[in-house]
KOLMARLO-531702 format. One record per atom (N, C-alpha, C): x, y, z. Coordinates in steps of 0.2 Angstrom, whole numbers, padded with zeros to 4 digits, always signed. Example, Ala and Ser with C-alpha at 12.3 -4.5 7.8 and 13.67 -1.06 7.14 Angstrom:
% KOLMARLO-531702
+0066-0028+0039
+0062-0022+0039
+0066-0016+0039
+0064-0011+0035
+0068-0005+0036
+0064+0000+0039
% end
This chain:
% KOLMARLO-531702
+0178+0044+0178
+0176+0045+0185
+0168+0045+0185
+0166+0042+0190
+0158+0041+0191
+0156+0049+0194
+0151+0050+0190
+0148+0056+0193
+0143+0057+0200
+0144+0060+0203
+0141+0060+0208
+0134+0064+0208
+0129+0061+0208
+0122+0064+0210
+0120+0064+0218
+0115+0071+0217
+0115+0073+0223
+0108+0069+0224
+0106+0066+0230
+0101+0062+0233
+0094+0069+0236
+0090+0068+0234
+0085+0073+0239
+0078+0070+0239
+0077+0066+0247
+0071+0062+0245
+0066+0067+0243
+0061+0065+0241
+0055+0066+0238
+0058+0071+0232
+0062+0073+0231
+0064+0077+0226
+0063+0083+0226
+0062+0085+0234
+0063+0091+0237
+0068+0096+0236
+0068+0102+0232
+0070+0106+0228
+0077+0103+0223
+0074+0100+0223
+0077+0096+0215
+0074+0102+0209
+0077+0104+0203
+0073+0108+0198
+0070+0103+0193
+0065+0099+0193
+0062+0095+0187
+0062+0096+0179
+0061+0103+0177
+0059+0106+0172
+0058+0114+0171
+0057+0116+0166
+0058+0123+0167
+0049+0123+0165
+0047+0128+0165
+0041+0133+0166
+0039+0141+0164
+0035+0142+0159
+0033+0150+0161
+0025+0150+0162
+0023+0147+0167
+0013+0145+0169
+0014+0147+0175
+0019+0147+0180
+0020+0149+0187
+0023+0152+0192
+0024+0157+0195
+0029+0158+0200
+0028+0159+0206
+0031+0155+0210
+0028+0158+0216
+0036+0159+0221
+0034+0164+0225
+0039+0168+0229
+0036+0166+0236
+0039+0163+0239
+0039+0157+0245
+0041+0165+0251
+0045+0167+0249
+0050+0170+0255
+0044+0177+0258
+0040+0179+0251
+0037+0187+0250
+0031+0184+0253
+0028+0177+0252
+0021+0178+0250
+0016+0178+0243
+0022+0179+0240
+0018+0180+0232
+0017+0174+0226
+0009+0172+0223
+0008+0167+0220
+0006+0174+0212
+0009+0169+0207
+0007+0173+0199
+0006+0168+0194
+0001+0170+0190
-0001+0163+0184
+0001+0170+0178
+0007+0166+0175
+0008+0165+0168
+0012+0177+0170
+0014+0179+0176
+0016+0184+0179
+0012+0189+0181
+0005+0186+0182
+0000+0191+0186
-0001+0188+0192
+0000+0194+0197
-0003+0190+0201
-0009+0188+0205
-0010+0185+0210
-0017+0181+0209
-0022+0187+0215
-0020+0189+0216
-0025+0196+0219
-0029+0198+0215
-0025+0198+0209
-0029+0204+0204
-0033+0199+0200
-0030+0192+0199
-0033+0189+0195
-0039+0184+0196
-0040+0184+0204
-0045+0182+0208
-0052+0188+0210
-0048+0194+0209
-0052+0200+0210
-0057+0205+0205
-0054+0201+0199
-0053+0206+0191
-0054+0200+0185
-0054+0195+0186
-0055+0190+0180
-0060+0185+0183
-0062+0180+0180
-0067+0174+0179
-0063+0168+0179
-0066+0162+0182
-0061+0157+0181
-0061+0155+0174
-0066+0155+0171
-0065+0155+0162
-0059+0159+0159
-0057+0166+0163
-0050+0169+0158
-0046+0167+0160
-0047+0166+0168
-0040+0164+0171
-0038+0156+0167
-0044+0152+0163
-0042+0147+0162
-0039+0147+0156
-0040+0153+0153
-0040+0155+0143
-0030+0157+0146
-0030+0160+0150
-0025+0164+0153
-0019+0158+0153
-0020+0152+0157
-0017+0146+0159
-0016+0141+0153
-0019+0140+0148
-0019+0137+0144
-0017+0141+0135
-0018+0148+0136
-0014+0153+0130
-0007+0155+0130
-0007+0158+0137
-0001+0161+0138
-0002+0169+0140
-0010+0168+0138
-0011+0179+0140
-0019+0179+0142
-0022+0182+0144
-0028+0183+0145
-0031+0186+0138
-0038+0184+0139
-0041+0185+0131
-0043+0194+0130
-0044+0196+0125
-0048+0201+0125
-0055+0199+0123
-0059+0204+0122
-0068+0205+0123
-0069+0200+0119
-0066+0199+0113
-0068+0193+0104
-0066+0186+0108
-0060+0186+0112
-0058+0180+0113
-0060+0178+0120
-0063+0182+0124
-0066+0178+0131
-0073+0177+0129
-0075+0179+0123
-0084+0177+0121
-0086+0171+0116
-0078+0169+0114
-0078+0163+0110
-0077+0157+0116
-0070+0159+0121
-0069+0152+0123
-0074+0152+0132
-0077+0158+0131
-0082+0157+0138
-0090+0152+0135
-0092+0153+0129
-0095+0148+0125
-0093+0142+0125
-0085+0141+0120
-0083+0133+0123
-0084+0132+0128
-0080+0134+0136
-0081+0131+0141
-0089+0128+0141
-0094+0134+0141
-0098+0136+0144
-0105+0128+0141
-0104+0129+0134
-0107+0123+0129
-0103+0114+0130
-0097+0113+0134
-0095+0110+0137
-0097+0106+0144
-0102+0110+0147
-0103+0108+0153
-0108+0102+0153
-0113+0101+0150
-0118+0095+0150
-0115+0088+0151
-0118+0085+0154
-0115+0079+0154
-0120+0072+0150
-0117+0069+0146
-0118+0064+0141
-0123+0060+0146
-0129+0056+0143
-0133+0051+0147
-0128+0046+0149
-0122+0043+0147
-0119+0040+0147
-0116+0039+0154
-0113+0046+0153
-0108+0048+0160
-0113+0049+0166
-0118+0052+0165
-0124+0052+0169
-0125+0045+0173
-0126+0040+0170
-0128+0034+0170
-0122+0030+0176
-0116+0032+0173
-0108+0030+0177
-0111+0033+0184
-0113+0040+0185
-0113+0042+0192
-0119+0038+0194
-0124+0038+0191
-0129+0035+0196
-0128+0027+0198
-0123+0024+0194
-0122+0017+0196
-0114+0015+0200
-0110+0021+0200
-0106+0019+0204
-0106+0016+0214
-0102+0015+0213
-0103+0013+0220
-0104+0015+0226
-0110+0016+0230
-0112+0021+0234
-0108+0024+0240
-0101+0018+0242
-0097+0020+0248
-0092+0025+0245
-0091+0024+0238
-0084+0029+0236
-0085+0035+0238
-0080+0039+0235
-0076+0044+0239
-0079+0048+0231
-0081+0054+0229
-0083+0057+0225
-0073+0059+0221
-0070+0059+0224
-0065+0059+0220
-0063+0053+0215
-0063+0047+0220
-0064+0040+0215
-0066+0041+0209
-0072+0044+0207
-0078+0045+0202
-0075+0050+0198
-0073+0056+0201
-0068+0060+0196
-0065+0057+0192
-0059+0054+0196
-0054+0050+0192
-0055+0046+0187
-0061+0043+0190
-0063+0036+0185
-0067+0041+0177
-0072+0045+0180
-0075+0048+0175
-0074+0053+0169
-0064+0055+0171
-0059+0059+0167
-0058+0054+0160
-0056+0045+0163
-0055+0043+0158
-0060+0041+0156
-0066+0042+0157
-0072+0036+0154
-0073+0044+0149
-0072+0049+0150
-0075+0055+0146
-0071+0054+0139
-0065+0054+0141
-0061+0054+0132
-0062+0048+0127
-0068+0044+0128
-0073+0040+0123
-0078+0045+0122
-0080+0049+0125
-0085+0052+0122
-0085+0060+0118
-0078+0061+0116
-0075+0068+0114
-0078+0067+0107
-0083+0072+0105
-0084+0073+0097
-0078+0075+0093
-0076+0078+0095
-0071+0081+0091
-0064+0080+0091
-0060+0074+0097
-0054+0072+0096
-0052+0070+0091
-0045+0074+0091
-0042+0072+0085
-0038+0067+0086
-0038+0063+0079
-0036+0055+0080
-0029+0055+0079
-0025+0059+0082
-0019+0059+0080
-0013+0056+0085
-0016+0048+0086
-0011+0048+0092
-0014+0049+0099
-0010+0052+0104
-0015+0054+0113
-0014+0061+0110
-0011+0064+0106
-0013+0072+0106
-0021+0074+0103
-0023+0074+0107
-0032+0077+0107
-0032+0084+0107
-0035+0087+0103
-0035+0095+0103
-0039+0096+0109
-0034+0097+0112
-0037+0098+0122
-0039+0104+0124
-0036+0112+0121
-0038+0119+0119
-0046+0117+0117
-0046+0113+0112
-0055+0115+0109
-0061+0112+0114
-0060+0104+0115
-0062+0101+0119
-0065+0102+0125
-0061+0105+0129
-0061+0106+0136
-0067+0105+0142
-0066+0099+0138
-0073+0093+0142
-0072+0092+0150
-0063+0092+0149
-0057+0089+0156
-0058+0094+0160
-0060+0102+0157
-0059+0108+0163
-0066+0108+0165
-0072+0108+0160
-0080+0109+0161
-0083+0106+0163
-0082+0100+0161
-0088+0094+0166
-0086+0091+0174
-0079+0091+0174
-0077+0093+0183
-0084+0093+0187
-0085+0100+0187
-0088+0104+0192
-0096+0101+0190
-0100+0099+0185
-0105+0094+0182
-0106+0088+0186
-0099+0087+0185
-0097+0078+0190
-0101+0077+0195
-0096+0083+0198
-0095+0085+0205
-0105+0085+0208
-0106+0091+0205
-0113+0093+0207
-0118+0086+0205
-0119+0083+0201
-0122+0078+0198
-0123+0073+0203
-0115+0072+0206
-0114+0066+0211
-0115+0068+0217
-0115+0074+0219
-0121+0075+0224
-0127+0074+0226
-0130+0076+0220
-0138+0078+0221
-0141+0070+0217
-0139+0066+0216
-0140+0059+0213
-0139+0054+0220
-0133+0056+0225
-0135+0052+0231
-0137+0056+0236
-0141+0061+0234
-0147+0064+0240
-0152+0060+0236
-0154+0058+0232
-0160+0058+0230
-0165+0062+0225
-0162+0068+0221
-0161+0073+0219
-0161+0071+0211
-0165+0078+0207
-0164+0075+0200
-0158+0080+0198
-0154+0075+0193
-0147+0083+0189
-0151+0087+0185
-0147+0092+0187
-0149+0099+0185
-0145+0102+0180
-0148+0102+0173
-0143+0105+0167
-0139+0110+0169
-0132+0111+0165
-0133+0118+0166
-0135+0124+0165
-0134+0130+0167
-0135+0136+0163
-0129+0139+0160
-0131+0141+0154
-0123+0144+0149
-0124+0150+0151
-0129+0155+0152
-0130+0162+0157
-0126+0165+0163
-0123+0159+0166
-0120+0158+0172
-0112+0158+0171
-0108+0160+0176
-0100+0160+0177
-0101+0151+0178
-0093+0150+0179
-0092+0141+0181
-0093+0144+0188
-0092+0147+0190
-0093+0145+0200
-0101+0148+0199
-0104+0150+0198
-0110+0151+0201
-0117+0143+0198
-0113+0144+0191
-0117+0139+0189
-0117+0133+0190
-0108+0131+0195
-0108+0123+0199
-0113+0125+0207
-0112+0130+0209
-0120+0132+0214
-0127+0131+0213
-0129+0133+0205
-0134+0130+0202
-0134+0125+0203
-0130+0119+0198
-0130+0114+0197
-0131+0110+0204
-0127+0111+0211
-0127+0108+0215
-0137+0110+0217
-0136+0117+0222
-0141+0118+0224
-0149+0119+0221
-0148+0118+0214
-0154+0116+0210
-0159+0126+0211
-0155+0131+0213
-0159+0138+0213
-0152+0141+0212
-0150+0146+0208
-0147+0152+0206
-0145+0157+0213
-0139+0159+0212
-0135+0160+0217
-0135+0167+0217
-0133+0170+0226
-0133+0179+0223
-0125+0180+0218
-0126+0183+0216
-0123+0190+0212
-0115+0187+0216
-0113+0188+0225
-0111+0187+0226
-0106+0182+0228
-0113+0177+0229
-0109+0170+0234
-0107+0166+0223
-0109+0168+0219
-0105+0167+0212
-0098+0170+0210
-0097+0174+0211
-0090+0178+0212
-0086+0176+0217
-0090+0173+0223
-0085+0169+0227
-0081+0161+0223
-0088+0159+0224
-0084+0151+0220
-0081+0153+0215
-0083+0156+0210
-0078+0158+0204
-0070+0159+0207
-0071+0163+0211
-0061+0167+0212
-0059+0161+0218
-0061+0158+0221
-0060+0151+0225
-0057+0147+0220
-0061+0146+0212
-0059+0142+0206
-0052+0144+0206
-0052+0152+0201
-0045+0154+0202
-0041+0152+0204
-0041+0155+0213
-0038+0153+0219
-0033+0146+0218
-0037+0141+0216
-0033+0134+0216
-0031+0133+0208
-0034+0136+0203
-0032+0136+0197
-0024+0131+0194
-0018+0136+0199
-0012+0133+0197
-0008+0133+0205
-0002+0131+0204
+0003+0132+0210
+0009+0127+0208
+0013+0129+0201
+0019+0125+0200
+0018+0117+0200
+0026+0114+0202
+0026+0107+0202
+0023+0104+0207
+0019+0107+0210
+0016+0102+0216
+0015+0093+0215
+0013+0088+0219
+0013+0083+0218
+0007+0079+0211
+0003+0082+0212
-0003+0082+0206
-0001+0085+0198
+0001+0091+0200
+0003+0093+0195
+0010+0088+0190
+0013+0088+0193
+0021+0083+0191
+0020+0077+0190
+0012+0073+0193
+0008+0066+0191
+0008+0068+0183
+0004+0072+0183
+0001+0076+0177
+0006+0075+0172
+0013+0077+0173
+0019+0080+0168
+0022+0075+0168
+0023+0070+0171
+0026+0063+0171
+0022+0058+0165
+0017+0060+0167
+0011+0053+0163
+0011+0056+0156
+0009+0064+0156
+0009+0066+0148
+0020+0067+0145
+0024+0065+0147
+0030+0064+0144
+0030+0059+0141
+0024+0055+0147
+0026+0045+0139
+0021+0047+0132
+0018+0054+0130
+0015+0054+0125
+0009+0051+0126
+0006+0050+0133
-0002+0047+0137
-0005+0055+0132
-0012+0053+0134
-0018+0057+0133
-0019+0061+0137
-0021+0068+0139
-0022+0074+0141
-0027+0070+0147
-0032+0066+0145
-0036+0066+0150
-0035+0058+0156
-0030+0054+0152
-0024+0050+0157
-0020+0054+0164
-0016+0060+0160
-0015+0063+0163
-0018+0066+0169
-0023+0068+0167
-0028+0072+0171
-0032+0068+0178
-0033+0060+0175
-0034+0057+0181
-0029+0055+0185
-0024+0052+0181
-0018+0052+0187
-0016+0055+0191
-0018+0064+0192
-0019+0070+0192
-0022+0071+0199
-0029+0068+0198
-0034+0067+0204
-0032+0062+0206
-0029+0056+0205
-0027+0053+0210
-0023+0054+0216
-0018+0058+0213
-0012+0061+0218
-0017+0067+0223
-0020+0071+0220
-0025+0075+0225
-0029+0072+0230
-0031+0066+0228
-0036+0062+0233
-0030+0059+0239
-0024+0059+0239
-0020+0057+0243
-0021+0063+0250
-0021+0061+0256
-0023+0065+0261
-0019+0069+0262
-0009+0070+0261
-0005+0074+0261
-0007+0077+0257
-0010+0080+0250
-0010+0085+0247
-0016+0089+0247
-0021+0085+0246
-0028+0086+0246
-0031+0085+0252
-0036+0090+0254
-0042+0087+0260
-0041+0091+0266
-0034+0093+0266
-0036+0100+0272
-0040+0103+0275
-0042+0106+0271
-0049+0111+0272
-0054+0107+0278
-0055+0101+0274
-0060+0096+0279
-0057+0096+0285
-0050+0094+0286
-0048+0095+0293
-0049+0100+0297
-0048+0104+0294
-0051+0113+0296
-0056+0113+0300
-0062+0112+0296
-0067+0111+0299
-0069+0106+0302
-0065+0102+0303
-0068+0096+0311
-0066+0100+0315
-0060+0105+0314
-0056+0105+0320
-0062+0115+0323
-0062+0117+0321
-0067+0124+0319
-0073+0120+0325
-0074+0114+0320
-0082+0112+0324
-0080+0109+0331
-0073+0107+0333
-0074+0104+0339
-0071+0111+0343
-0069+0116+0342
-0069+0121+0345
-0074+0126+0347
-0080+0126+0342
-0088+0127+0344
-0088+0134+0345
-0086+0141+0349
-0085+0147+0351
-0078+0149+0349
-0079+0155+0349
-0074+0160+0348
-0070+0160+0356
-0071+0159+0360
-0069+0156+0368
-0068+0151+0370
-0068+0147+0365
-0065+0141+0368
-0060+0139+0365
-0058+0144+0359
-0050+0142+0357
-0043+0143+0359
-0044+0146+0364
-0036+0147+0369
-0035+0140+0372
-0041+0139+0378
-0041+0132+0379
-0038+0127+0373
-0045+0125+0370
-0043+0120+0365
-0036+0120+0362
-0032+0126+0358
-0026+0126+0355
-0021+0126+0361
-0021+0126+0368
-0018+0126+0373
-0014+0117+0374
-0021+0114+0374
-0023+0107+0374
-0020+0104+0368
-0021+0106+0361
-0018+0101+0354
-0010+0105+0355
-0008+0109+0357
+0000+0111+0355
+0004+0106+0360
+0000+0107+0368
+0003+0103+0372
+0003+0095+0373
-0003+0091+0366
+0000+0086+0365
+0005+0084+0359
+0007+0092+0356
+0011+0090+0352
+0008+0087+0345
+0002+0091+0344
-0002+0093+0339
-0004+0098+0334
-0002+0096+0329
-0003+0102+0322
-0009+0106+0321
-0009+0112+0322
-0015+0115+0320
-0016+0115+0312
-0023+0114+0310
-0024+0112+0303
-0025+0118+0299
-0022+0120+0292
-0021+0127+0289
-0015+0131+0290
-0011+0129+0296
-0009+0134+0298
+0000+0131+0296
+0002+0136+0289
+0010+0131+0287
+0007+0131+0281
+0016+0131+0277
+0016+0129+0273
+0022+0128+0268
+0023+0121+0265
+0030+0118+0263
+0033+0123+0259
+0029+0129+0254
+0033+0133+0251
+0033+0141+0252
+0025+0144+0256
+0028+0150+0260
+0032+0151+0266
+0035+0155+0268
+0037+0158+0273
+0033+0165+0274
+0027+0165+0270
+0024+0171+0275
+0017+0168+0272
+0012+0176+0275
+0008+0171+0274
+0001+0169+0266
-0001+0165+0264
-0001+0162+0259
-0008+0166+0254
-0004+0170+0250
-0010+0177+0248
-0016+0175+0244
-0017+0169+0243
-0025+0165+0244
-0027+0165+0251
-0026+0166+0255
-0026+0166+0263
-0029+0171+0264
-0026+0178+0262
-0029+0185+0262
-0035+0185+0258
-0037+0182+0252
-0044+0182+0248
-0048+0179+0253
-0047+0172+0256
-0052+0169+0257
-0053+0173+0264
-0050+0174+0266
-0051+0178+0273
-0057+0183+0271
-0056+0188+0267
-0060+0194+0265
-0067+0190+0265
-0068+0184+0260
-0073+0181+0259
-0078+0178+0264
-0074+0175+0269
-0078+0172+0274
-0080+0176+0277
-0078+0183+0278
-0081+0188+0282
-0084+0194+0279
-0085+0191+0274
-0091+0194+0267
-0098+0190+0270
-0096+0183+0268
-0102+0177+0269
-0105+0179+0277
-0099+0179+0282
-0101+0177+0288
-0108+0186+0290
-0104+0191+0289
-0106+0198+0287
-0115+0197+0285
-0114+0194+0278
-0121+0192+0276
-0125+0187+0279
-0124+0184+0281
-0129+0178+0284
-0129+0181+0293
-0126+0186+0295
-0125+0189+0300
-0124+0184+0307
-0120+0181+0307
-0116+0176+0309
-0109+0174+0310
-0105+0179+0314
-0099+0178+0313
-0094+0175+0318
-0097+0169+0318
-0094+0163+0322
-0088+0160+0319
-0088+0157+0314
-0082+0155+0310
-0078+0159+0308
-0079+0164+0306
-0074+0169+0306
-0069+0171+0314
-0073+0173+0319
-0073+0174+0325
-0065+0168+0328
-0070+0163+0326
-0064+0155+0329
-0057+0157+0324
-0059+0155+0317
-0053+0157+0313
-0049+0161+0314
-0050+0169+0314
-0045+0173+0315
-0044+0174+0323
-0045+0170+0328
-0041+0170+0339
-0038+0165+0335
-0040+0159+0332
-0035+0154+0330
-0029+0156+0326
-0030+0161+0322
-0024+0161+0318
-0019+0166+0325
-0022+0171+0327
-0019+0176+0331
-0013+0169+0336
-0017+0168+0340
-0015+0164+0344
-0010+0159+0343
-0010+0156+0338
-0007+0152+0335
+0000+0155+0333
+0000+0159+0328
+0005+0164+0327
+0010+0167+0333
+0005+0168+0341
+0009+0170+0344
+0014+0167+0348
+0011+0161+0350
+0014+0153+0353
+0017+0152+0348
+0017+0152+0342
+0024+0148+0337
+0031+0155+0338
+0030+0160+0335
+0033+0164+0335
+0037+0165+0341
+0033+0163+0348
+0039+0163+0354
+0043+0157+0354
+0041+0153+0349
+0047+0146+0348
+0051+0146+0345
+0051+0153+0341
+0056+0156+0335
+0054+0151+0328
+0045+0150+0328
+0044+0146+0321
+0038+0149+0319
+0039+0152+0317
+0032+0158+0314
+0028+0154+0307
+0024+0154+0309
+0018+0153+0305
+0012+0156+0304
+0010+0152+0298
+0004+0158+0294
-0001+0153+0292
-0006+0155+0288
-0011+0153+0286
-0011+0151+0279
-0012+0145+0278
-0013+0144+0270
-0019+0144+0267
-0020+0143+0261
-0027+0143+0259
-0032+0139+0262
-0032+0132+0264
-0034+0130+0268
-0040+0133+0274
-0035+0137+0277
-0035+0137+0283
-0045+0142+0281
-0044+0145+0277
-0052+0148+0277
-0057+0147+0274
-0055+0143+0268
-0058+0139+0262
-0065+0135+0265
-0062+0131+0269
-0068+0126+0271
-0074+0131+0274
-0073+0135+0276
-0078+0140+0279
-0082+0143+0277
-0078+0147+0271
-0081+0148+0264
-0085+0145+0262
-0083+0138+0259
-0088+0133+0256
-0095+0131+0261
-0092+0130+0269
-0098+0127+0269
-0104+0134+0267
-0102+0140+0272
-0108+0146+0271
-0111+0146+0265
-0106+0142+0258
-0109+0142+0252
-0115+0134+0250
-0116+0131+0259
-0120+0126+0256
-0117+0120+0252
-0111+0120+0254
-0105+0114+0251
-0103+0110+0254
-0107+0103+0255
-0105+0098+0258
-0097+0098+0262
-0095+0096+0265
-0087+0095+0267
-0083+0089+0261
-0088+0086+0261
-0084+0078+0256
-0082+0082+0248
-0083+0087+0249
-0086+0090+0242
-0081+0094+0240
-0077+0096+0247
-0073+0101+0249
-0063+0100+0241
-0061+0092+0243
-0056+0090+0239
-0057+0090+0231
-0062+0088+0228
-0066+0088+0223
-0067+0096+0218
-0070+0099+0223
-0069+0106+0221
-0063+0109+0221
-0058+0108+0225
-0051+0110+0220
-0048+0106+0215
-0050+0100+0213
-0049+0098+0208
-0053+0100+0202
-0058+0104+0203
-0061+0107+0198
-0058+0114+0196
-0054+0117+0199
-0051+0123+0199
-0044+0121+0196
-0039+0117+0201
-0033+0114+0197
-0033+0112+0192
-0040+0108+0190
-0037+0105+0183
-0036+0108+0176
-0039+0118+0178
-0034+0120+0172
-0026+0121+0171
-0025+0120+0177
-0017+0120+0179
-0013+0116+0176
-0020+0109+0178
-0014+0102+0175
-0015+0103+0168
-0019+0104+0164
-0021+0103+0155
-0014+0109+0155
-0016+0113+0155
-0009+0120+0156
-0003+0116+0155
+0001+0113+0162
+0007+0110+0162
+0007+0101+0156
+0001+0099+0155
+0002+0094+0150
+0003+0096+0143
+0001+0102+0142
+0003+0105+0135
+0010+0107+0135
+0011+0110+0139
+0019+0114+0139
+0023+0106+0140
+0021+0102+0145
+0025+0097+0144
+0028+0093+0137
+0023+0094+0132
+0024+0090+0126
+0027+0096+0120
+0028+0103+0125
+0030+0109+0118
+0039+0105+0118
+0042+0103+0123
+0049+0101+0122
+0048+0094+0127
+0047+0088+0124
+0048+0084+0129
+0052+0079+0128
+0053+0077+0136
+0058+0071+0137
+0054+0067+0144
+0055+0061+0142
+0051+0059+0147
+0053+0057+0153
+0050+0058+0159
+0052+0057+0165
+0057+0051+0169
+0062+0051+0168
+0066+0043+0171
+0072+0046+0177
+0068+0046+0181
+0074+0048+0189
+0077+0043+0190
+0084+0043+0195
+0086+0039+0197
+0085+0035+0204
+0085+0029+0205
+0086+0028+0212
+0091+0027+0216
+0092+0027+0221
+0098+0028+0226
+0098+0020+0230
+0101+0015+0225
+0099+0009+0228
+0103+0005+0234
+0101+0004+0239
+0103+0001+0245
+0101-0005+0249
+0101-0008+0244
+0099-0017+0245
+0103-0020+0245
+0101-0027+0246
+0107-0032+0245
+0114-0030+0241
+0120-0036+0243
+0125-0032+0239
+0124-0038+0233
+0125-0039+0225
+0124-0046+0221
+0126-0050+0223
+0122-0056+0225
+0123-0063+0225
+0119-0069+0220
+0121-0075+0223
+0120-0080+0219
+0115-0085+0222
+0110-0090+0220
+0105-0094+0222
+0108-0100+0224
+0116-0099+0222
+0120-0106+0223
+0122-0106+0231
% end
């Protein structure tokens, strides 16, 4: 007897693989890397533990966060080589394009991969997790017109891509922000990027194949790039008084508010709660609390009108992030980019556990074409 499979497009709660890197609790609100959750880990660690944490299986102690904070840290510079790719890439692309492209052009320049095959000691390496935010910052300040700015190994990874970007040292703590913002985006399960990732490394591809196919899927505007919408939508609302009107006007054309939702909470998205605190830290310090102001009538408001539809809605990380960033001086275009510099410990994480038991990825299709015929 033929077995019957069950059809789910997109492969929407389909179980792909099993896992112990992530859990998230959709119903509670609750996100945990490797079973801590991301409160504490965004509040109480660095994105360099959280990455030692994501790619070990435990958070380091005092010996082993001063070794692999060095790795990281001795990893950041970027080759004259790669240098050269940014200053001659093409000037209309998209800074993710360049990510993508520059993940693969970097595994030619790995001193230490080992020749064994695409298995590269990707734990020692970790050129895929540190030069990211290098990329990123480089391709900025090269089409301003700007010289690159080495790194500092003195510095956390978030405070040091704010060096690198704005070419002066960051307070104390707009560096503790971008760092736990890293965190923040760090991991979150099978998502689409992630599963690009787990697919490419099953055919025994190389970690940093993986990892561009990786950004490929983020640069897609269903996964990646919210935030940016956030903020156009923030800027075309301009006061904290003008958002009744305006959310009166987008719902009643049957319009989405941007941030607000999400495919796997059902409350609301407890990176939401961090970045919330944070904008109204930034806003607090710059003494300026207009974005804050608009975000939280908007979430209010929002909330109140869906809930009388009987569809309650909450805030995703999105929804405060871009607000964050700009206070931090962070271009919008810059916005997608920078979560790929936080996920991609997530994805080297799920690339290695993919190859601890693997079988390669072969779904099936649900075929609905022609029935067999003949050219006669």
């Amino acid at each position: 007897m033929e077995q019957t499979v069950q059809f789910a497009k997109g492969l929407e709660g389909v179980i792909a693989g099993e896992s112990t890197i992530c859990k998230i609790d959709g119903e509670k609100g609750q996100l945990y890397y490797r079973g801590y959750p991301i409160q504490e880990l965004a509040e109480k660690t660095t994105f360099e533990e959280t990455t030692y944490l994501l790619l070990y299986g435990e958070l380091p102690n005092r010996d082993e966060s001063v070794v692999f904070s060095a790795k990281m840290r001795n990893a950041r510079d970027l080759s004259p080589a790669v240098l050269e790719m940014i200053r001659n890439f093409p000037e209309k692309s998209h800074p993710m394009e360049l990510l993508q492209s520059v993940i693969a052009y970097l595994s030619a320049y790995v001193e230490h991969k080992i020749h064994h095959g695409p298995h590269c000691n990707c734990r020692e390496t970790l050129h895929q997790v540190a030069q990211l935010a290098s990329v990123v910052a480089a391709y900025e300040r090269i089409r301003n017109g700007l010289e690159y700015v080495p790194p500092k190994r003195n510095l956390g990874h978030g405070a040091n891509f704010l060096y690198m970007l704005r070419g002066e040292e960051p307070t104390e703590s707009e560096g503790k922000i971008m760092d736990s913002a890293l965190v923040m985006h760090a991991e979150h399960s099978f998502n689409a990027s992630t599963f690009t990732a787990r697919v490419i490394a099953s055919t025994q591809s190389t970690c940093y194949s993986s990892i561009s196919g990786a950004i490929g899927a983020l640069y897609g505007s269903l996964h990646g790039g919210a935030n940016e919408k956030v903020m156009v939508m923030v800027d075309e609302i301009g006061t904290p008084q003008n958002v009744v009107p305006w959310l009166d006007k987008t719902l009643g054309e049957g319009k989405k508010v941007m941030g607000m939702g999400h495919r796997v909470y059902k409350a609301k998205d407890p990176r939401s709660n961090l970045m919330e605190a944070y904008l109204k830290e930034l806003c607090e310090a710059k003494g300026d609390m207009t974005y804050y102001d608009i975000l939280k009538t908007l979430e209010v408001e929002t909330r109140k009108r869906m809930e009388q539809k009987g569809k309650p809605v909450y805030p995703n990380v999105d929804f405060f992030s871009g607000a964050v960033y700009r206070l931090l001086g962070i271009p919008t275009k810059l916005f997608t980019p920078i979560f790929a510099m936080g996920r991609v410990s997530g994805w080297l994480a799920h690339v290695l556990e993919q190859r601890i038991d693997n079988r390669i990825y072969r779904p099936k299709a649900l075929y609905n074409g022609p029935e067999p015929r003949s050219l006669s």
